[in-house]
KEROLO-480735 format. One record per residue (C-alpha): x, y, z. Coordinates in steps of 0.25 Angstrom, whole numbers, padded with zeros to 4 digits, always signed. Example, Ala and Ser with C-alpha at 12.3 -4.5 7.8 and 13.67 -1.06 7.14 Angstrom:
2
+0049-0018+0031/+0055-0004+0029/
END
This chain:
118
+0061+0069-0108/+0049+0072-0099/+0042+0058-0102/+0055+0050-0099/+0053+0058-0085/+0040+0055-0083/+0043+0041-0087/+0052+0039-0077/+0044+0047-0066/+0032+0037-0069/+0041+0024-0069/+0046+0029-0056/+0031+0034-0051/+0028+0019-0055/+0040+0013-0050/+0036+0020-0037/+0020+0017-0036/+0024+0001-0039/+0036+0002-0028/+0025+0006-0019/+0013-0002-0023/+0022-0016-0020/+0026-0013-0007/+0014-0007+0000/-0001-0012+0002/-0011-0005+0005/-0025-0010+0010/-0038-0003+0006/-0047-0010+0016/-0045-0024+0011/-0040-0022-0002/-0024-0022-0002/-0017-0011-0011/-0002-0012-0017/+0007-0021-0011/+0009-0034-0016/-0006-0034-0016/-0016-0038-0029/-0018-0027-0036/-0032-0019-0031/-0043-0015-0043/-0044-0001-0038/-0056+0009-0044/-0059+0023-0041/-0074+0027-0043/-0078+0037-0054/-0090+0043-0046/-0091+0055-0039/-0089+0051-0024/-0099+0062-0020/-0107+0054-0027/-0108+0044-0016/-0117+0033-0021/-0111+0032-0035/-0099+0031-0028/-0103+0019-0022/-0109+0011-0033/-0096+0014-0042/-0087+0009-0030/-0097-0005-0029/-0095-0005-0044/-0080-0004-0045/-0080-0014-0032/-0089-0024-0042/-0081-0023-0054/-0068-0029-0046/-0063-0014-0039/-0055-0017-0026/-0053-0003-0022/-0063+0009-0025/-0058+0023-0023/-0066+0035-0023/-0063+0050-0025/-0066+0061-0013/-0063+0073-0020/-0072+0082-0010/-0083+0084+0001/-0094+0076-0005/-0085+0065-0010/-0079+0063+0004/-0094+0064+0011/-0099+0054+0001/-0086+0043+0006/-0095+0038+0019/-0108+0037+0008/-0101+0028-0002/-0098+0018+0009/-0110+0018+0015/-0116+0016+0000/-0106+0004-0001/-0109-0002+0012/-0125-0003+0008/-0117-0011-0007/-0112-0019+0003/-0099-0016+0001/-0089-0018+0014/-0083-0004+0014/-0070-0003+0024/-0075+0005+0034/-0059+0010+0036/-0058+0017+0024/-0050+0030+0028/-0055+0039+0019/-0058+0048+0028/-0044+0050+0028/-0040+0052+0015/-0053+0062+0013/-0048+0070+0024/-0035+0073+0018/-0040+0079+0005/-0050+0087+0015/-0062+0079+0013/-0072+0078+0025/-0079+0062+0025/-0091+0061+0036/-0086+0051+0045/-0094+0039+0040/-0088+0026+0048/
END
């Protein structure tokens, strides 16, 4: 019984998550997300973000193996002082990083302090 319940809840959970996807976009500088856009090859990096320079490379890596869309985890203090450090280190790769990126907003919210880099 529990299964046929969870089942359903997930079809619907499914059901819900596609309804939304195909009738809003979203764009992540100039990558388009949902909608009746392409589908995005999204990664998230496995390093410590704290870890600021490893950080970098593995986002360049991800980038060169065909990644549209790079996420990080900021999960404290050092992780979110290290955020204004990865981009300067992907600047100097020559990556163009959108200089609008509101992560301070987001790193705000879970309480996490960034030194104003831009």
């Amino acid at each position: 019984m529990t299964e046929v319940i969870s089942n359903r809840i997930s079809e619907k959970m499914q059901a819900l998550a596609t309804d939304f996807a195909n009738k809003y976009a979203v764009r992540v500088g100039n990558v388009v997300v949902g909608g009746d856009a392409p589908v995005v090859v999204q990664s998230m990096t496995n390093t410590d973000t704290a870890d600021y320079l490893k950080t970098a490379i593995q986002i360049a890596e991800l980038h060169q193996t065909g990644s549209e869309l790079v996420r990080i985890t900021v999960n404290n203090q050092a992780a979110a002082a290290a955020v204004p450090r990865i981009v300067e280190h992907l600047d100097k790769m020559g990556f163009n990083v959108r200089r609008r990126t509101p992560y301070r907003r987001a790193l705000g919210k879970n309480g996490y302090q960034c030194t104003d880099y831009w």
